[in-house]
C-alpha positions in Angstrom: -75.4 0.8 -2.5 -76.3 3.5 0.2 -75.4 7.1 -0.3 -72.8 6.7 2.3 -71.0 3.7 0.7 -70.4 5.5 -3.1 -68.9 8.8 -0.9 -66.4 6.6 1.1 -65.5 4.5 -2.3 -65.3 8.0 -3.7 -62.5 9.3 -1.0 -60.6 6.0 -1.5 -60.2 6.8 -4.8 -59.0 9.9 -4.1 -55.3 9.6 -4.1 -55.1 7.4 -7.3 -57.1 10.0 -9.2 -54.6 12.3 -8.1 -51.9 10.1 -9.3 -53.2 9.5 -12.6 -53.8 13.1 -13.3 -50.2 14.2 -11.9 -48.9 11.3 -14.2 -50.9 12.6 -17.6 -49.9 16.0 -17.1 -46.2 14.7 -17.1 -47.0 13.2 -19.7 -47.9 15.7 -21.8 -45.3 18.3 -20.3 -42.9 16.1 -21.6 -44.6 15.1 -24.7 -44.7 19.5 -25.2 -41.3 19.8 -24.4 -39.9 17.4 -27.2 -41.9 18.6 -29.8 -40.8 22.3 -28.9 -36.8 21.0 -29.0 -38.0 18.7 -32.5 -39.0 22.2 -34.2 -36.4 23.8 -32.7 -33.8 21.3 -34.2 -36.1 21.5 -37.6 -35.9 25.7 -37.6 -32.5 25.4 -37.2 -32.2 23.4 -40.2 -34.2 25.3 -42.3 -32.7 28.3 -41.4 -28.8 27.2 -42.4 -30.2 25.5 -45.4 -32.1 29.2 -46.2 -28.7 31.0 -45.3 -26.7 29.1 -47.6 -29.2 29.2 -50.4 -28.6 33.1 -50.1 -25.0 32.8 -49.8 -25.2 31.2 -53.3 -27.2 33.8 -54.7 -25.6 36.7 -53.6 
């Protein structure tokens, strides 16, 4: 293949390289986002199970 051939096969390509990349980091924006509300939801837990522990003890 000439030089010239691999650049315009290369700017074809372009826009679904863009795509994929604009799909993964949604991806993992929303992958990040659910494990933040999971340890949320976890803290929480801990936290009212900690509270109550001391409620007992004191």
């Amino acid at each position: 293949m000439k030089k010239e051939d691999i650049s315009k096969a290369a700017r074809a390509l372009l826009p679904l390289i863009f795509i994929l990349i604009l799909t993964a980091v949604l991806n993992m924006t929303t992958f990040a986002i659910g494990v933040m509300e999971r340890l949320v939801k976890e803290s929480y837990k801990i936290g009212y199970m900690f509270g109550s522990l001391l409620e007992v003890i004191i």
